[in-house]
C-alpha positions, 0 to 999 in steps of 0.5 A: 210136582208129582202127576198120578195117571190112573188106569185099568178102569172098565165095564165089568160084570159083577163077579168079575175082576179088574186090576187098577194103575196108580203112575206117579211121575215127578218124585219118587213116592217110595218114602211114603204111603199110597192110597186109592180112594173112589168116588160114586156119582152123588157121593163123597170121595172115600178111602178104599185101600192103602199100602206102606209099612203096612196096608189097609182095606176099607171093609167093604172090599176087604178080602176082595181087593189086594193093593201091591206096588212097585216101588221101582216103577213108582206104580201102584196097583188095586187088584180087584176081584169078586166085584160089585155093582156097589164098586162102581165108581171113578177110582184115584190114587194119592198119599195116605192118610193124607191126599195132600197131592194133586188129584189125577183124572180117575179111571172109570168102573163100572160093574154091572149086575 
């Protein structure tokens, strides 16, 4: 069973940069792609970026947000820069399209105006 650990999350003031990390530990997920999705108090969880053959950006973060992984570290990360308040969330990474695994704790940002 694949366990994500989720990390990197903080207090940050708008402007400001952050860098997220996604470790899966218990199956390699090199084969299949990688998403982070976030979820802000009140609201539904929603897709932020993904990384396969290819990757993806909501539009709210495109050009912000970059999301790189390594495949040898069964890590992936969301570089975050030019942040927001609107930003603030709890951030999770799964599968994509798909979030069919099971949903790590989250790591916390807030960015404050």
């Amino acid at each position: 069973q694949v366990q994500l650990v989720e990390s990197g999350g903080g207090l940050v003031q708008a402007g400001g940069s952050l860098r997220l990390s996604c470790a899966a530990s218990g199956r390699t997920f090199s084969s299949f792609a990688m998403g982070w999705f976030r979820q802000a108090p009140g609201k539904e969880r929603e897709f932020v970026a993904a990384i396969g053959d290819s990757t993806w950006y909501a539009d709210s973060v495109k050009g912000r947000f970059t999301i790189t992984r390594d495949n040898a570290k069964n890590t992936v990360y969301l570089q975050m820069n030019s942040l927001k308040p609107e930003d603030t969330a709890v951030y999770y990474c799964n599968a994509y399209p798909s979030p069919t695994l099971s949903w790590g704790q989250g790591t916390q940002v807030t960015v404050s105006s």
